[in-house]
N, C-alpha and C positions, 0 to 999 in steps of 0.2 A: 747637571748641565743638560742632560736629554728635558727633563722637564722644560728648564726653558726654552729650549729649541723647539721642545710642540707650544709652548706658549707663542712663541712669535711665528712660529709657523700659522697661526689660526690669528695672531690678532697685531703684527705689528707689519702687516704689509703696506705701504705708504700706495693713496691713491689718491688720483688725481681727478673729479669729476667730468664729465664732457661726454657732449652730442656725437661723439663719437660710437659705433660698433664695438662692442669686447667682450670678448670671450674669457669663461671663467672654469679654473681648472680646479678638482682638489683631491686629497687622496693620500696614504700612506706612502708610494711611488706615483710621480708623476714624471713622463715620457714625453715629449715633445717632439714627435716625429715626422710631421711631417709640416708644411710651410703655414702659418698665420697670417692672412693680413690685416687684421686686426687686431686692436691692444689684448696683452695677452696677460689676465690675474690668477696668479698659483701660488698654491699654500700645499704644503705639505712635509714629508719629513726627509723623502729624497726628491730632490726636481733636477733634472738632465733637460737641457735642450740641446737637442739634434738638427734643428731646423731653424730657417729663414724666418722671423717674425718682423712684420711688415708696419706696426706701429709699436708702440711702448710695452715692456716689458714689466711688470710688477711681481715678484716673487721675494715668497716667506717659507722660511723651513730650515731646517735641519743641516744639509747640503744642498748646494747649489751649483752646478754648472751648465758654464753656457757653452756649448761647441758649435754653436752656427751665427749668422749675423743678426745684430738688433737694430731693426733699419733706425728707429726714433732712440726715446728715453729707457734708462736703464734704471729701475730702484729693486734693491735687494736687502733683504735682513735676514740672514741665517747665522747658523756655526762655522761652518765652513765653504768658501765662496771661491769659488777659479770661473774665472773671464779668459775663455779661448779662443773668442770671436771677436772679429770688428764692433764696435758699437755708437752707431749713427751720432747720437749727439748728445744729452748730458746721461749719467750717471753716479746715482746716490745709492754707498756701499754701509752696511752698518753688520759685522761682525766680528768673530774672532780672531779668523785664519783668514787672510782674503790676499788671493793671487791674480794678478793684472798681467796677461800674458799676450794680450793683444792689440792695438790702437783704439783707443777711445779719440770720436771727433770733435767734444762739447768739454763742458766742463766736469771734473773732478768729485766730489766729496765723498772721504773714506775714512771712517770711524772702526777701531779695531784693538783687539787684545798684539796682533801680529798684521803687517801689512807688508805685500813682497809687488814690487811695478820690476820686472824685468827686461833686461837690455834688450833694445830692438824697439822699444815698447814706445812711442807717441801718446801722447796727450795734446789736444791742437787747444785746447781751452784752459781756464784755469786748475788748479789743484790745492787742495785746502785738507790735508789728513790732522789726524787724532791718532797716535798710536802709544800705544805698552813700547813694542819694538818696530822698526820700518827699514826696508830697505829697497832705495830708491835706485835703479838703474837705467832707467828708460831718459825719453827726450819732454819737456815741459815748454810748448811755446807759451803758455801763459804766465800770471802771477802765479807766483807761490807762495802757500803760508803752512806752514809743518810746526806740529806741536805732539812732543812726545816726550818717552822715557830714553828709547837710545836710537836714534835716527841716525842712517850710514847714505849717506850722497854720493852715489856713482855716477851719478848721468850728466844731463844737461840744461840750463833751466836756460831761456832764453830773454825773461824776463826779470824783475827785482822778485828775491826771495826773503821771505819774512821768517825764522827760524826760532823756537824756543824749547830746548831739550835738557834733560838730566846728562847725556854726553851723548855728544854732537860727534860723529865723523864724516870728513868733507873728503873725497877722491874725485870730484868731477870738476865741472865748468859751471860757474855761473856769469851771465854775460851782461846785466844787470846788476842794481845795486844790491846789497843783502844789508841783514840786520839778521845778524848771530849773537843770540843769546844762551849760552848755557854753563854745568858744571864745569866742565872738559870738553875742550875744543881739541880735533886730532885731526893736522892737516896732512893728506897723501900727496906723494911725490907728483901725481896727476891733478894735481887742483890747481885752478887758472878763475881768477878773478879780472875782468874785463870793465864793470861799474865799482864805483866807491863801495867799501866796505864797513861799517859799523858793528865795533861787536863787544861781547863782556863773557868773560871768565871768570869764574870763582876764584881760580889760583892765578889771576892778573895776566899782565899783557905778554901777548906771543907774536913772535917773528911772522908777516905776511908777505914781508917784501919779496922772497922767493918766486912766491904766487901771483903777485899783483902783475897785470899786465900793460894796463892803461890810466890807470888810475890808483889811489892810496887807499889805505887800512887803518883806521882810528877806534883806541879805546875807548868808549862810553858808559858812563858808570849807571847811565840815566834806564841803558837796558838791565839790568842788575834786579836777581828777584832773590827773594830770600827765600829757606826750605819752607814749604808750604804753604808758600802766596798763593793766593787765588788771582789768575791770571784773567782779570774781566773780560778783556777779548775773546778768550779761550770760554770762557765761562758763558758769557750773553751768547757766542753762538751756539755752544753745547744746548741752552735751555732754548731757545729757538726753532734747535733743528731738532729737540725734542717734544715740542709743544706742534712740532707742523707732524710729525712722525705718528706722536699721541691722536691726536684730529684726523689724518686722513686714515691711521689704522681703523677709526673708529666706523668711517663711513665704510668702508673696505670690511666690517664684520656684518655692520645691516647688509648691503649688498649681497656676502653670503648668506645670511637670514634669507634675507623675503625671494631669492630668487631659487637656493635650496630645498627654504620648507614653507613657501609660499602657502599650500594650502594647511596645515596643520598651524599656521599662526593664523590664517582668515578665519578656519573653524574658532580659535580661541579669542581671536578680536572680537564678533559675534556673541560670544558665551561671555567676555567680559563685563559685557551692557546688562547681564543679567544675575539674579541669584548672589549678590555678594558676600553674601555672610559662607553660604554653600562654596564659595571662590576660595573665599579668605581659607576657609577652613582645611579645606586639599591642600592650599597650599601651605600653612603653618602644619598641617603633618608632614606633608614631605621634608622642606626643611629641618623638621624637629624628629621625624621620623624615620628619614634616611640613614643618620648617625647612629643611631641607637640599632637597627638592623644591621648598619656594616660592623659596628663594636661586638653584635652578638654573633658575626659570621666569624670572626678574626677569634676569639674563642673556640674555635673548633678545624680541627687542619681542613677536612672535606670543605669547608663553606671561606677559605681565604681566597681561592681564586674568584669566587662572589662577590668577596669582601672587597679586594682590586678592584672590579669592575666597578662597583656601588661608591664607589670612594672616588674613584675617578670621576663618574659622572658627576659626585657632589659636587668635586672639588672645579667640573667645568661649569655647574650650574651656578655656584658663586662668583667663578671669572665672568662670565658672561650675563648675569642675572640684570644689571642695569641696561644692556644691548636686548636682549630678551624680550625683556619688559616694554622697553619703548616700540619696539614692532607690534609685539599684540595693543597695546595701548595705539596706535597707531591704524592698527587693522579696527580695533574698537570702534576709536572715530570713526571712521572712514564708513564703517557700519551702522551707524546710530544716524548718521548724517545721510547719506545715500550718495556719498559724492560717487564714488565708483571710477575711482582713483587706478591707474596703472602701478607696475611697479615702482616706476622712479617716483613715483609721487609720495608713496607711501614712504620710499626712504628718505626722502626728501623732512619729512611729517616726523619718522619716526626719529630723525638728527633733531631735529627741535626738540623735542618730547624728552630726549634722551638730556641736551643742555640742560634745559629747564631741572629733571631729575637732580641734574649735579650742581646745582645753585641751590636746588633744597634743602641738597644736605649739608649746605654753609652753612645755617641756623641751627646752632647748638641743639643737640638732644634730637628737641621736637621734628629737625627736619629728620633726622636720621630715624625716627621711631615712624613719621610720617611714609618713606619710603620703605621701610619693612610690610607695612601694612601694601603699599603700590603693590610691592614688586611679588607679594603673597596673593596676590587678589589675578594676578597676571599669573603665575606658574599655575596658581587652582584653574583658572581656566584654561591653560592647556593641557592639565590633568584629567579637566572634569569630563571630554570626548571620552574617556575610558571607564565612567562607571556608571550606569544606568541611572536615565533623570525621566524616565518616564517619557511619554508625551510630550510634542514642542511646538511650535507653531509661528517661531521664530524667523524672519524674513531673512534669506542667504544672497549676501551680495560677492558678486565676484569678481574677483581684480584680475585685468588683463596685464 
């Protein structure tokens, strides 16, 4: 599980491009101490905010907590997530553990192993979870759509809620229509239905009238899912909010790239245009090379903590090798051409470059043999700053 937790701490932070200021954080512990006015992007494996941030918040990592306000947008992907501050207007949660302890002003979405919204707790916009388990006790003036394994409804929804659970418990208010769908339905002495009710149980019709305030409660068999239906609703926005999450982490890793290691990719953008056979070759030893060194280090106790290190780096150069590759190819251009490109532009260049890459490798074989050769000719050249080429004469352009 730590594994993935640095995997989406480095690559699944969701961003949003814009003319906007932002400031970019990263680091093993990240601290947030003192106020942002500006959008604020962090990656790491602990992230604490202590402080007032003055536009949108984007954070990946490990743990996450927020203890001060987020004046805008809120998107988060960790392990472990607590919201203990106000948060201005929408938020988008994608974890394990995720605790909602304080008023959100916008809208909702929260994807998780465990999901806890606690009494007190507002939501002035809509709400749309994903959960393993959920327990909802807060106030919702918006719609609501909950889809989970065991969903427990304390609070209050003020709107119609859309519900589809392996077992459903209801103790609160809903003031709106609902459509309850699940195994086991379990209504608490505190449950008040104000809009019509629509609902289906496994083990058929149960008593609402108790509940019902203003209006009736009808069986519907039309809501009725069998074990292991694939709930299209459920499903098209899962691949949605996966394909927006996949895309903007993407832009959110060039970003780290070119503003990180800006010059160490312009050196190899530069060195790309040249020498390819000499490119290719660095880089089919590293790849072919690295393995076969960390295999010989894990043979011997003294050389495994080596071994660690050599292994991890592999194993980032593989995650990362298609993001990698499109920056130097990127910087390449930008080199060959004399545009003399800024940052954004280059990320801009280097998102292209990168699509293109992933369209090649749809053609069976050839495209995949095709970008081994790329993405080999791209590590060689930022290899090759480290071993003597003699003499150069080569024209240095530099990106602001």
């Amino acid at each position: 599980m730590k594994t993935i937790r640095k995997f989406l701490a480095v690559t699944s932070i969701l961003f949003t491009l814009s003319a906007n200021a932002a400031i970019f954080k990263t680091g093993e512990e990240v601290i947030i101490s003192k106020p942002v006015d500006e959008d604020l992007y962090v990656a790491g494996e602990t992230i604490t905010i202590d402080a007032v941030i003055g536009g949108d918040l984007i954070a990946a990592g490990g743990v996450v907590t927020v203890n001060d306000t987020i004046t805008e947008d809120l998107t988060i992907t960790a392990g472990d997530v607590v919201i203990n501050a106000y948060v201005g207007d929408d938020a988008r949660i994608f974890g394990e553990n995720i605790k909602i302890q304080q008023d959100i002003n916008g809208d909702v979405i929260v994807f998780g192993a465990y999901i806890q919204i606690d009494k007190g707790v507002t939501i002035n916009g809509d709400l749309i979870i994903f959960a393993g388990q959920a327990l909802m006790n807060g106030t919702v003036n918006g719609k609501v759509k909950l889809f989970g394994g065991e969903l427990s409804l304390n609070g209050v929804f003020k709107k119609e809620a859309h519900v589809k659970a392996e077992e459903l418990r209801i103790n609160g208010i809903v003031e709106g229509t609902s459509e309850l769908a699940a195994n086991t339905i379990e209504l608490g002495e505190n449950s008040q239905f104000y809009g019509k009710v629509e609902y289906w149980q496994r083990e058929g019709e149960i008593n609402f009238d108790p509940y019902m305030r203003s209006a009736e409660a009808s069986y519907n068999e039309d809501l009725m899912f069998t074990e292991g239906e694939v709930d299209w609703e459920y499903f098209g926005l899962s691949i949605v909010t996966f394909w927006i999450l996949y895309t903007l982490s993407v832009w959110l890793t060039l970003i780290l790239l070119v503003f990180l290691f800006s010059k160490a990719f312009s050196r190899a953008g530069d060195s790309v245009n040249h020498s390819y056979f000499r490119n290719f070759g660095y880089g089919a030893a590293y790849f072919i090379g690295l393995p076969l060194l960390t295999a010989i280090l894990f043979i011997t106790l003294i050389g495994i903590p080596i071994g660690l290190l050599t292994l991890n780096i592999y194993g980032l150069s593989l995650l990362f090798a298609f993001s990698i590759t499109s920056v130097i190819l990127a910087y390449g251009f930008n080199a060959r051409y004399n545009k003399n490109w800024n940052k954004w532009r280059i990320i801009v260049a280097a998102a292209i470059i990168f699509l293109l890459m992933k369209l090649i490798t749809l053609i069976p074989f050839i495209g995949w043999l095709v970008m081994m050769i790329i993405v080999g000719l791209a590590f060689g050249a930022l290899l090759s700053r480290y071993f003597p080429t003699g003499s150069s004469t080569r024209k240095k352009v530099i990106v602001n």
